[in-house]
C-alpha positions in Angstrom: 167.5 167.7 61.9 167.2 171.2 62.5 163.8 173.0 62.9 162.5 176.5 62.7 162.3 177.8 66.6 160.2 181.0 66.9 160.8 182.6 63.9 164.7 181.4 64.3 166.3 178.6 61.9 166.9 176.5 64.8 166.4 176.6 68.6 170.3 177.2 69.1 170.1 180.3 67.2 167.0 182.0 68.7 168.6 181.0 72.0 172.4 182.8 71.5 170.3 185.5 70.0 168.0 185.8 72.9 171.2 185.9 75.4 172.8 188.6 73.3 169.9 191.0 72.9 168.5 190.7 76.6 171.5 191.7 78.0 171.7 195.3 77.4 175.1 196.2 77.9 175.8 193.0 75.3 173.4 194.2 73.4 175.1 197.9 73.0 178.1 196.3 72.8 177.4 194.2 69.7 175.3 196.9 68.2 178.5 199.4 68.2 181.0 196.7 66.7 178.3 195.5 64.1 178.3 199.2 63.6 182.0 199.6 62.5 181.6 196.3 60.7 178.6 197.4 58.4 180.3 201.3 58.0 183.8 199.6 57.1 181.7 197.3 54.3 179.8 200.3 53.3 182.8 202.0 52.7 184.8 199.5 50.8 181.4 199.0 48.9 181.2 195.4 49.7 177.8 193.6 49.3 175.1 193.2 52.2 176.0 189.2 52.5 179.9 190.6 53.3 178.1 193.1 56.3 176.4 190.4 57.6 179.3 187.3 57.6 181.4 189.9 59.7 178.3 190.5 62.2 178.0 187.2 62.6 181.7 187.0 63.3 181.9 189.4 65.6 178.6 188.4 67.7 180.4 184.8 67.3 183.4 186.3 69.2 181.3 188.5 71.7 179.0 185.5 72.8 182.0 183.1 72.9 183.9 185.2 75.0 181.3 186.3 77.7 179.9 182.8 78.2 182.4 179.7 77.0 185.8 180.5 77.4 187.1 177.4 79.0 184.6 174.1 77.8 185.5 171.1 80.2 186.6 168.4 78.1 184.1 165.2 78.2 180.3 164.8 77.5 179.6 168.3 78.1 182.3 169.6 76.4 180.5 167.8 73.3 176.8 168.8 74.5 178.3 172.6 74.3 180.0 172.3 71.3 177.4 170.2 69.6 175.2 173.3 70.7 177.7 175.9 69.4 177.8 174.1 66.4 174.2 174.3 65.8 173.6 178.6 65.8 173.6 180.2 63.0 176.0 183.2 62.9 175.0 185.1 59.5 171.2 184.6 60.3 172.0 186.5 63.9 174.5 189.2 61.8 171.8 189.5 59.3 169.4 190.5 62.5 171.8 192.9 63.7 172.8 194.3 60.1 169.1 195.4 60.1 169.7 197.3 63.1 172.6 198.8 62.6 170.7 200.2 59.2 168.1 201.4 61.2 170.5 203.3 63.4 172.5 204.9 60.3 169.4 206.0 58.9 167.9 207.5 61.8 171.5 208.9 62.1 171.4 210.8 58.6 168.1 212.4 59.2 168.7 213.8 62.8 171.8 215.4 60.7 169.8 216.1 58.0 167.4 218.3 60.8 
């Protein structure tokens, strides 16, 4: 059973979140290509839920590329994927979908100045 973890759905989600978003160069990283994701929704006018799916999707990629390319086959093989399994992708898209708003906005009004 799954249960909330500071603020999180679940502890595997507040913990891929927490090695995303401490890592600053990740963090830039996955703030840009949520960027392109949420301007390329915006401009196809596609809903909020689509912005955040391809977040997740591509913070999914990110976080699986960095830290689990090659899983050794066994018990913890299954302990990682077991874990993998658990986070919550759209919930951590929907957290960076609120940023990358943020950033467009404050965007528009230095270029409104």
């Amino acid at each position: 059973m799954c249960k909330e973890y500071n603020g999180w759905s679940n502890y595997e989600t507040w913990n891929a979140n927490l090695w995303i978003g401490n890592e600053e160069g990740v963090d830039n990283m996955a703030v840009e290509r949520c960027k392109q994701e949420v301007e390329y929704c915006i401009d196809e006018g596609l809903q909020r839920f689509h912005a955040e799916y391809r977040c997740g999707e591509v913070l999914k990629d990110i976080f699986e590329e960095l830290w689990f390319q090659e899983i050794p086959a066994g018990p913890v093989g299954d302990a990682i994927g077991c874990y993998l399994s658990m986070i919550n992708w759209r919930e951590i898209g929907d957290h960076y979908y609120q940023t990358v708003m943020e950033l467009i906005e404050s965007e528009k009004e230095v270029n409104n100045d």
